[in-house]
C-alpha positions as CSV (number, residue, x, y, z in Angstrom):
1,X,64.0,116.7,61.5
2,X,65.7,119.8,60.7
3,X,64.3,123.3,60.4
4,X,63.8,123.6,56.9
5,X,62.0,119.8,56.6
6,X,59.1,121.0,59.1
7,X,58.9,124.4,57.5
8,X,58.0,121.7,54.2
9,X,55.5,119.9,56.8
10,X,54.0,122.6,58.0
11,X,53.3,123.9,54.5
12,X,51.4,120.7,53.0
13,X,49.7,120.0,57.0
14,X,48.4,123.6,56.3
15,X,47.0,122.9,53.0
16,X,46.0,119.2,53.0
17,X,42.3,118.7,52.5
18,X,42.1,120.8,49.4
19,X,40.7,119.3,46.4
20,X,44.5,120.0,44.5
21,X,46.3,118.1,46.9
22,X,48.0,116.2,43.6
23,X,50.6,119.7,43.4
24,X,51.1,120.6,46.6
25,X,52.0,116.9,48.3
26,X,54.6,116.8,46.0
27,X,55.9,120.1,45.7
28,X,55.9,121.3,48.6
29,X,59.0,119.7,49.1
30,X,60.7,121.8,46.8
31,X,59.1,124.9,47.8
32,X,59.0,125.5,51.9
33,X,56.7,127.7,53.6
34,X,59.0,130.5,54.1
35,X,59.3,131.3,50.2
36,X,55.2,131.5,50.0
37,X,54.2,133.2,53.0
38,X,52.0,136.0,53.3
39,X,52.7,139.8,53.2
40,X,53.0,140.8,56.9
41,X,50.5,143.5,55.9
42,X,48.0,141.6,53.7
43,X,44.6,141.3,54.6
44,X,42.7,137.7,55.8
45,X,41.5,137.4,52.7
46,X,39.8,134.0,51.1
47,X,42.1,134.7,48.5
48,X,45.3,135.1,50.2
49,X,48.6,134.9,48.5
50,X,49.6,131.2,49.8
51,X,46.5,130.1,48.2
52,X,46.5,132.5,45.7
53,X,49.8,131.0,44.8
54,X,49.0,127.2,45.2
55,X,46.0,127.7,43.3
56,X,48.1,129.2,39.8
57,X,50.9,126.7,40.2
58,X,47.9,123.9,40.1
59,X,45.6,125.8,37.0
60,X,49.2,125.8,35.1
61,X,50.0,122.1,36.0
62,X,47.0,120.5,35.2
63,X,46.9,122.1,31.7
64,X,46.7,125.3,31.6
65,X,42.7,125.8,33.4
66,X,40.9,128.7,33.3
67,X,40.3,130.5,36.5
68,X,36.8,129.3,36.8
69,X,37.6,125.8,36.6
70,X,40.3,125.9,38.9
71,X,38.1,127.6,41.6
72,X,35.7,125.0,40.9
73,X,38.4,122.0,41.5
74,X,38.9,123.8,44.8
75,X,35.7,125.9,46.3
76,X,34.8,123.3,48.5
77,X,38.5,123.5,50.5
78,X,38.1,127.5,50.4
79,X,35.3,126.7,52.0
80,X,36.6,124.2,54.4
81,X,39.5,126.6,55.5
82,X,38.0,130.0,55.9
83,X,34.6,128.2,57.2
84,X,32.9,130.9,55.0
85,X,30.8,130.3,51.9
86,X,32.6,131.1,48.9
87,X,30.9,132.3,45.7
88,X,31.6,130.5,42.4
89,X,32.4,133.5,40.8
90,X,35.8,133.8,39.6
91,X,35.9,137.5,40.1
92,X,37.4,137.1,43.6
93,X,40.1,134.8,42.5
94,X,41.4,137.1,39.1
95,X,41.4,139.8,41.7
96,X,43.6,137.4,43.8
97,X,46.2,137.0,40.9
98,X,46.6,140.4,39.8
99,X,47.4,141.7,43.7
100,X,49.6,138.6,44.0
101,X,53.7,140.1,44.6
102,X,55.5,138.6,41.3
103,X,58.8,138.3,43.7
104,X,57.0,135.0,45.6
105,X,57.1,133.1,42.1
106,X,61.4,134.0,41.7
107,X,61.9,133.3,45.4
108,X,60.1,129.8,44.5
109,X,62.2,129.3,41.1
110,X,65.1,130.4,42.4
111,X,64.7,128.0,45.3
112,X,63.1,125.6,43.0
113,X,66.7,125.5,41.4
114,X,68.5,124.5,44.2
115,X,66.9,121.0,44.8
116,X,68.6,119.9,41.6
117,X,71.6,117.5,41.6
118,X,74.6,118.6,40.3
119,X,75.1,117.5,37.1
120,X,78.4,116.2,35.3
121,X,80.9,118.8,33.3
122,X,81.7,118.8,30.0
123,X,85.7,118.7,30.0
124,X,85.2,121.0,33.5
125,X,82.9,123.1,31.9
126,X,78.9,123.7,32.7
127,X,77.2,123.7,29.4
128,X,74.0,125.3,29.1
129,X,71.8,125.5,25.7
130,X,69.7,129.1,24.6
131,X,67.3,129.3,22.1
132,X,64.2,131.3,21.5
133,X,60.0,131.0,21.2
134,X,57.4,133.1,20.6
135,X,53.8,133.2,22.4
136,X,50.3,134.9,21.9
137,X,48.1,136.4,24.2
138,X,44.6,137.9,24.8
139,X,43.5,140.4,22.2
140,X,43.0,143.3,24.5
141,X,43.8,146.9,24.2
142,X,46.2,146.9,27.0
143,X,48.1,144.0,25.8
144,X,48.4,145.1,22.2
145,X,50.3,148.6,23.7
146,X,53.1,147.1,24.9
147,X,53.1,143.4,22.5
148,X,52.0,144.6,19.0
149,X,51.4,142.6,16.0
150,X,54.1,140.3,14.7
151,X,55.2,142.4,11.7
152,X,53.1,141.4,8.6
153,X,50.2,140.3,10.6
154,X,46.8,142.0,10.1
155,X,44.1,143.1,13.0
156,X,41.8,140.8,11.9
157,X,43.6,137.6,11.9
158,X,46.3,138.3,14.5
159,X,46.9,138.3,18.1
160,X,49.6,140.3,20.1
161,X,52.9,138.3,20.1
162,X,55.9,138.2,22.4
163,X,59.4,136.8,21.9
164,X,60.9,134.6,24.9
165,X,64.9,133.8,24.9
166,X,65.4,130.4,27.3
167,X,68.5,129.4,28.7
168,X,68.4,126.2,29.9
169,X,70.5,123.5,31.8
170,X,72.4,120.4,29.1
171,X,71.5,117.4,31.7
172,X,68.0,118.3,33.6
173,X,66.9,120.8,30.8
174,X,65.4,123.0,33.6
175,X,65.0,126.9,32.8
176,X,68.0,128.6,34.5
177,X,67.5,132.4,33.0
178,X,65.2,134.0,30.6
179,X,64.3,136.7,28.9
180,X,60.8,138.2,27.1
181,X,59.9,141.0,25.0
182,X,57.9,142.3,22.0
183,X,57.2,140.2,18.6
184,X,60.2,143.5,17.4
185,X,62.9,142.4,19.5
186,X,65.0,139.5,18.4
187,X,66.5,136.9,20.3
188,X,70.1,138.6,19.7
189,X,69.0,141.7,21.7
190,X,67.3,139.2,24.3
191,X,70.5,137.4,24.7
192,X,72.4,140.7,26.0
193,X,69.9,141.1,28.9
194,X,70.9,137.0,30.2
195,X,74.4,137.9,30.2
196,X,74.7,138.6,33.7
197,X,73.5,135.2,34.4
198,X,76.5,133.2,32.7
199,X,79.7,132.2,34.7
200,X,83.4,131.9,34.3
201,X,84.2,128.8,32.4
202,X,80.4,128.5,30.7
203,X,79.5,126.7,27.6
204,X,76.9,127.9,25.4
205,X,75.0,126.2,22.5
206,X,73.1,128.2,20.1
207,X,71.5,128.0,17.1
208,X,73.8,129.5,13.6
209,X,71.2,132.7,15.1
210,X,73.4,133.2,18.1
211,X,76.7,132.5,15.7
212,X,78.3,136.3,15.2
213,X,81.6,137.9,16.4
214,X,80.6,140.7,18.5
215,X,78.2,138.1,20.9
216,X,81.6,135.6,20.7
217,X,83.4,138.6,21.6
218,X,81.3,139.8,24.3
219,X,80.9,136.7,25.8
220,X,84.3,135.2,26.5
221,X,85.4,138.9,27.4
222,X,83.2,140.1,30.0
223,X,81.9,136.6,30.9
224,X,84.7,134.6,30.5
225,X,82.3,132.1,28.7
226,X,82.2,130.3,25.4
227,X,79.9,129.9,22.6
228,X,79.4,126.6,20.5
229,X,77.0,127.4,17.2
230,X,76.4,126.2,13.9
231,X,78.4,128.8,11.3
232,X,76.4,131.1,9.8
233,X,75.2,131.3,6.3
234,X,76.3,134.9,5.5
235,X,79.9,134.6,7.2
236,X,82.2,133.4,4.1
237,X,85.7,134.9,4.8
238,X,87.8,133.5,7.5
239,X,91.2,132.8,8.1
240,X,92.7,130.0,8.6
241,X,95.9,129.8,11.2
242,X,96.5,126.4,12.0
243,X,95.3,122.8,11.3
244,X,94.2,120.4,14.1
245,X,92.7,117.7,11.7
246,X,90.7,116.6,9.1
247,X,88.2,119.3,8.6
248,X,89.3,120.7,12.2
249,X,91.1,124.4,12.5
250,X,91.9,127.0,13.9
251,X,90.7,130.1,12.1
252,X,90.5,133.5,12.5
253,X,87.7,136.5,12.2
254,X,87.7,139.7,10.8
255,X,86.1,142.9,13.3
256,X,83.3,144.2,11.3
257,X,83.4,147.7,9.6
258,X,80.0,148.3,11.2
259,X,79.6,148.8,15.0
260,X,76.7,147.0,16.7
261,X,74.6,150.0,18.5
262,X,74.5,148.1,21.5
263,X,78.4,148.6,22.0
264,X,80.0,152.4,22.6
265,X,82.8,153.7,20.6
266,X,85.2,153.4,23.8
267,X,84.3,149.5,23.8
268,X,83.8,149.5,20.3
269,X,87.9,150.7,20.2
270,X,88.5,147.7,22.5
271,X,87.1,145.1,20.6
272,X,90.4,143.3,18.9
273,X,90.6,143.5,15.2
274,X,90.3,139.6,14.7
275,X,89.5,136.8,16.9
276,X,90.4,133.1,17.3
277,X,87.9,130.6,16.8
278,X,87.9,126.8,16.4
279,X,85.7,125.6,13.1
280,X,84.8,121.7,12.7
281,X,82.8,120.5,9.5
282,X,81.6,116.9,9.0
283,X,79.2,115.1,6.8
284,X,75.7,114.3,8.4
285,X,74.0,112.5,6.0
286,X,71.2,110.8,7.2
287,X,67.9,109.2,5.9
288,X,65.5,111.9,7.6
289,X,67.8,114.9,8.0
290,X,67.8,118.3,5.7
291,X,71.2,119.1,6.3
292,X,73.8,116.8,4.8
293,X,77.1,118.7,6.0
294,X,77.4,120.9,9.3
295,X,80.1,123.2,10.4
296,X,79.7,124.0,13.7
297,X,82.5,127.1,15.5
298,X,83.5,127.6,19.0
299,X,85.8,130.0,21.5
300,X,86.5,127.1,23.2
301,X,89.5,126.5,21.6
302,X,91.0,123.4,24.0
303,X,92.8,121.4,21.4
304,X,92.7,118.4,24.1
305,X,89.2,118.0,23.1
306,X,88.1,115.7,20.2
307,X,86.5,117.0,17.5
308,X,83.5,114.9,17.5
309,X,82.9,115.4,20.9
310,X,82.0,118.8,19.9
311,X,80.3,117.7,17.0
312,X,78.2,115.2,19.2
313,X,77.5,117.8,21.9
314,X,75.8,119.9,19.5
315,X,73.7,117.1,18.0
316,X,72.7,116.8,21.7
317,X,71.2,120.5,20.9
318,X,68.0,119.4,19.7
319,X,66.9,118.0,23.2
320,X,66.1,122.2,23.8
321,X,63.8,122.0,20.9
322,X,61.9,118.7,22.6
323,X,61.8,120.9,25.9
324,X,60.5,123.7,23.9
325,X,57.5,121.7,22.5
326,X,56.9,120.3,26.3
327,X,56.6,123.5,27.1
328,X,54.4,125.3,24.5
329,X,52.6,123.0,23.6
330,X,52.4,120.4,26.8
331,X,51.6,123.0,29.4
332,X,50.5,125.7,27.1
333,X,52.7,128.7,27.5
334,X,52.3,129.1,23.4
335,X,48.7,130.6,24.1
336,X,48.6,133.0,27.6
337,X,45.4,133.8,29.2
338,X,46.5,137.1,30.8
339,X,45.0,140.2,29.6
340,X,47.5,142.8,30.8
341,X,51.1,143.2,30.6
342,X,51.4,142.7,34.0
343,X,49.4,139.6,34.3
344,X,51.2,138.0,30.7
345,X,54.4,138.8,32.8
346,X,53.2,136.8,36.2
347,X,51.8,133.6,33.7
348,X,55.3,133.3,31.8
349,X,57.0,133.1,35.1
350,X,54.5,130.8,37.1
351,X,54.8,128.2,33.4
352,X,58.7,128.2,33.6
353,X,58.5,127.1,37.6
354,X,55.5,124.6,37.0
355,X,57.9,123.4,34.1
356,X,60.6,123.4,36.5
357,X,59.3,121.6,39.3
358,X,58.2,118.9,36.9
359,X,61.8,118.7,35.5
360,X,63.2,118.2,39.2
361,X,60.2,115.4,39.7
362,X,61.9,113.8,36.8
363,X,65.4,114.3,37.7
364,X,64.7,113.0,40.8
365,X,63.0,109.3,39.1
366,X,66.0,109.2,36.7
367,X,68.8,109.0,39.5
368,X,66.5,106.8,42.1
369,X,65.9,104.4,39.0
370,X,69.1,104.6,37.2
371,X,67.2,105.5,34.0
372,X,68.3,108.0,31.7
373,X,66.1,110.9,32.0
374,X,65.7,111.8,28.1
375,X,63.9,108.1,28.2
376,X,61.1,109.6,30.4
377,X,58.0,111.7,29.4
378,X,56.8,114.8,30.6
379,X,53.4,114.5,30.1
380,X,53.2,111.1,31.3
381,X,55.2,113.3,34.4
382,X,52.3,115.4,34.7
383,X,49.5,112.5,34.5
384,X,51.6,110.6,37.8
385,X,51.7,114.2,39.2
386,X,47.9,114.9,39.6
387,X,46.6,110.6,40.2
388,X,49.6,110.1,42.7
389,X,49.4,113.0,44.7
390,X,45.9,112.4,45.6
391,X,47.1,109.2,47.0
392,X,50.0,111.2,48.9
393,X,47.6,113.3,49.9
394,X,45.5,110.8,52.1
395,X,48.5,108.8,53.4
396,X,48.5,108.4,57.3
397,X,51.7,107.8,58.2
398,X,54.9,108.5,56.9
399,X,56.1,105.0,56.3
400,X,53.2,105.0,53.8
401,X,53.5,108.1,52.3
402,X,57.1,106.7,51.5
403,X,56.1,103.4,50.1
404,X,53.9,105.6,47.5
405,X,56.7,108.0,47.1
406,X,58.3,104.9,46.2
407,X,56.0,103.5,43.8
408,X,55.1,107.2,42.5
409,X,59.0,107.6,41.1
410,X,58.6,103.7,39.9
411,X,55.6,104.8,37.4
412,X,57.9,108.0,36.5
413,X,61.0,106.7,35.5
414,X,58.9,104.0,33.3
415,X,61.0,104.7,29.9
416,X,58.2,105.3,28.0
417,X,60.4,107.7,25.2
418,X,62.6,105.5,23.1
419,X,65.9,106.4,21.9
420,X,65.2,109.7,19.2
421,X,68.6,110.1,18.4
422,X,69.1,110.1,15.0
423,X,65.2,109.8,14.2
424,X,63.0,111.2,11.2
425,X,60.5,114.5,12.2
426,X,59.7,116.0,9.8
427,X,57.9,119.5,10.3
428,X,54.5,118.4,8.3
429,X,50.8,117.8,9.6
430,X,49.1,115.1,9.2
431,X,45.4,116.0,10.4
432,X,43.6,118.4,8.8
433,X,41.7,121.1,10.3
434,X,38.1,121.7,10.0
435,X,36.8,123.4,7.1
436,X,35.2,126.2,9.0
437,X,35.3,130.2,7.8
438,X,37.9,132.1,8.8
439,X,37.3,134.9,10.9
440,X,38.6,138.1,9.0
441,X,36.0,141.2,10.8
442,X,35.1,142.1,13.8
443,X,32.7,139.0,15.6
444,X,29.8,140.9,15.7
445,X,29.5,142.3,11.9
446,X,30.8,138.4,11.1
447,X,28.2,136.8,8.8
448,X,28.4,133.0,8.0
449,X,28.0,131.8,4.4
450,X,25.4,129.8,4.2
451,X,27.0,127.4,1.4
452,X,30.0,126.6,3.9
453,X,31.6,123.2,3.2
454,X,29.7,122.7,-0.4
455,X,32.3,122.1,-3.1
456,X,29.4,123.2,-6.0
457,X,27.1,125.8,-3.8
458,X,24.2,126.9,-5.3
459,X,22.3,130.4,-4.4
C-alpha cells in the first residue's frame, strides 16, 4: 500500500463509528487525511476542524440539513470519540463553522479535481462550458451590506441576492473555477476574474451573454483560448472575408468606438481594429424548441473542422443548464443558510466540492460500467451515497468492502435518465402553490385576513 492509500485509511479508521459514515466511507478516498488535518495550534476541541469539516460536507450531501439536525445525526459519535457528553445545542457546532480555515475546503476541491480521469479532446482542444446563477440568502443586516437587493426588489418581499459565474468541465461536468459577487455585478465582469484559470489551446462555450469582441479579444490574446457562443442579438454589421460553406464563413468584426472600463488606453491602443471570427447558421426547427434558426461564432477558426461539429458541440451546451438545476435545486445552493458574508462564502465553496465529489462518484460508475454518464442521475447518486455507505461503513474486511464497492457502482451506473437530447422542457409549472397571504410587512405587525381562501368573503 503506498503512502497516500493509508493516509486514506487512516482517515476513515479515524472516523468510522459515526452515525455519517454514508460520506466519509466513500469520500475519503478522494480526500486524504493530510488535506483535512488540524491546525498545529488549534485547540482539542469537540468541534475540531476534521469533524468540523466532515460534518458540513455530510449537512450539504444529505440535502442541505440545518445545523441542528446534522448534530443530531451525529451527537452520539461526538460522544463516542471525545468520551465526553455533548450538548444538543447547536451553538457549539455554528461556532465550529465560522472558526473553520476556508483554505481546508480548496485544498479538498483542488485535490478533489485530481481523481478525475482525463477526459477526450475536442480536435486537441479541452472544452469547458461557463454560465451563470444567482442565489439568496438569510435576511440579516450583515448579509444585506455586502449582497443588496436584486435591483427592483422591495424590503418586504426580497432577500439579499448574489450572482455566481461556473466554469465547468464538457465530459464530467465538475466545477473547475468560479466566481461570486453581488446581485449588481454581471456575469461579464465575473468572467474577467476566471481568466487566470483558462489554458493555452481552451475552448469555451457560452451563452449569446458571453458573445462580444473585447471578451473574444481578450481571451485568445492573453489566454491563448477560444470562445464558442451563440451571436448576439444587438451585433448586426459584420464582414464577411471568405466562404467555407453553406451558411459557414469567415467574417470579420469591427473594434467598438467605446472602450470597455475594464481595459486601459495603452491596451485599449493594442486591441486590433477588426478581428476574425468563424460564423455558422443552421435551421433548428424542432417540435418543442423556441428557437427555429441559430447562429452560433467562434475564434476557433480551424477550417479542418466540420461545421456541424460545432453546431452539435454547442447543442451539447445545455447539459450546464441540467448541472445547474442539480445543483440549485438538488443540493440547494439556490437558498444559503449562512448569515454572514463570510459564512455565505464558506457554504458556496463546501456545495461546489459536495457537487464535485458526487460528479467523480459518477464518473467513476460510468467508466467501470461502460455507461454513458449523462444516462445516470444525480440524485439517485446521492440516495446510493448515504444507504451504501452505511454498508461500507460496517464491512470487515476488505474483500467485502470491495464486493459492495462493487455492487455500490452497479446501482449507480443504473441508466435511470433516458436520452434528453432533442426533448420538449418547457419553462412552465404545473402545480400550483398554496393560496396563502403574502408576506409584505414586517412578521410581527403582519395581521392575517380572516376571509383568506373565500372567493365571495363576507365581513
Amino acid at each position: 500500500m503506498n503512502g497516500g492509500s493509508r493516509e486514506n485509511s487512516d482517515c476513515v479508521a479515524n472516523i468510522k463509528g459515526m452515525s455519517f459514515t454514508a460520506i466519509v466511507s466513500l469520500f475519503g478516498r478522494f480526500i486524504s487525511w493530510k488535506s483535512v488535518e488540524a491546525r498545529s495550534k488549534s485547540r482539542k476541541r469537540v468541534f475540531s476542524d476534521v469533524r468540523t469539516f466532515w460534518l458540513f460536507l455530510a449537512q450539504i450531501i444529505w440535502g442541505n440539513l440545518s445545523c441542528d439536525a446534522i448534530l443530531q445525526k451525529a451527537i452520539t459519535w461526538l460522544e463516542s470519540e471525545t468520551k465526553k457528553e455533548v450538548s444538543p445545542n447547536n451553538s457549539g457546532y455554528t461556532q465550529a463553522r465560522q472558526r473553520f480555515p476556508s483554505d481546508m475546503i480548496r485544498q479538498a476541491s483542488d485535490q478533489a479535481l485530481t481523481k478525475l480521469p482525463p477526459g477526450k479532446l475536442f480536435h486537441g482542444h479541452a472544452v469547458k462550458q461557463v454560465d451563470g446563477t444567482g442565489a439568496t440568502m438569510a435576511d440579516t443586516e450583515a448579509n444585506r451590506q455586502e449582497y443588496p437587493y436584486r435591483t427592483g426588489g422591495k424590503s418586504y418581499n426580497a432577500f439579499p441576492a448574489m450572482n455566481l459565474l461556473l466554469i465547468l468541465d464538457w465530459l464530467t461536468g465538475t466545477i473547475l473555477d468560479w466566481a461570486g459577487g453581488n446581485a449588481g455585478v454581471g456575469e461579464a465582469s465575473l468572467f474577467l476574474t476566471t481568466w487566470p484559470g483558462l489554458n493555452p489551446g481552451d475552448l469555451v462555450i457560452g451563452d449569446r451573454g458571453f458573445c462580444g469582441y473585447w471578451q473574444f479579444w481578450w481571451v485568445q490574446h492573453h489566454r491563448g483560448a477560444f470562445m464558442l457562443t451563440r451571436v448576439h442579438g444587438a451585433r448586426k454589421h459584420r464582414r464577411i472575408i471568405k466562404d467555407l460553406g453553406p451558411n459557414d464563413h469567415l467574417v470579420a468584426w469591427t473594434k467598438s468606438t467605446a472602450r470597455p472600463r475594464w481595459l486601459t488606453a495603452e491596451e485599449w491602443e493594442a486591441v486590433p481594429r477588426e478581428l476574425i471570427v468563424r460564423e455558422i447558421s443552421a435551421d433548428i426547427s424542432r417540435h418543442g424548441f423556441r428557437v427555429r434558426n441559430v447562429t452560433i461564432v467562434t475564434t476557433l477558426l480551424d477550417e479542418t473542422i466540420p461545421a456541424d461539429e460545432l453546431l452539435d458541440l454547442y447543442r451539447d451546451r445545455w447539459n450546464i443548464e441540467v448541472n445547474l438545476r442539480n445543483l440549485k435545486i438538488t443540493l440547494g445552493i439556490d437558498i444559503l443558510r449562512g448569515k454572514t458574508p463570510e459564512m455565505i462564502a464558506k457554504e458556496v465553496s463546501m456545495f461546489l466540492l459536495a457537487y464535485n465529489l458526487i460528479r467523480t462518484i459518477m464518473c467513476e460508475a460510468a467508466e467501470r460500467h461502460n455507461v454513458p454518464l449523462e444516462r445516470i442521475s444525480f440524485k439517485a447518486t446521492m440516495t446510493a451515497i448515504e444507504t451504501w455507505g452505511l454498508l461500507l461503513a460496517k464491512a470487515r474486511t476488505r474483500a467485502e468492502r470491495e464486493a459492495l464497492l462493487q455492487q455500490f457502482y452497479r446501482v449507480v451506473a443504473y441508466p435511470r435518465c433516458r436520452n434528453r437530447r432533442g426533448r420538449s422542457e418547457p419553462r412552465a409549472v404545473k402545480r400550483r402553490p398554496k393560496g396563502y397571504q403574502l408576506l409584505t410587512g414586517d412578521r410581527h405587525s403582519f395581521k392575517e385576513s380572516p376571509h383568506r381562501g373565500r372567493k365571495n368573503a363576507t365581513a
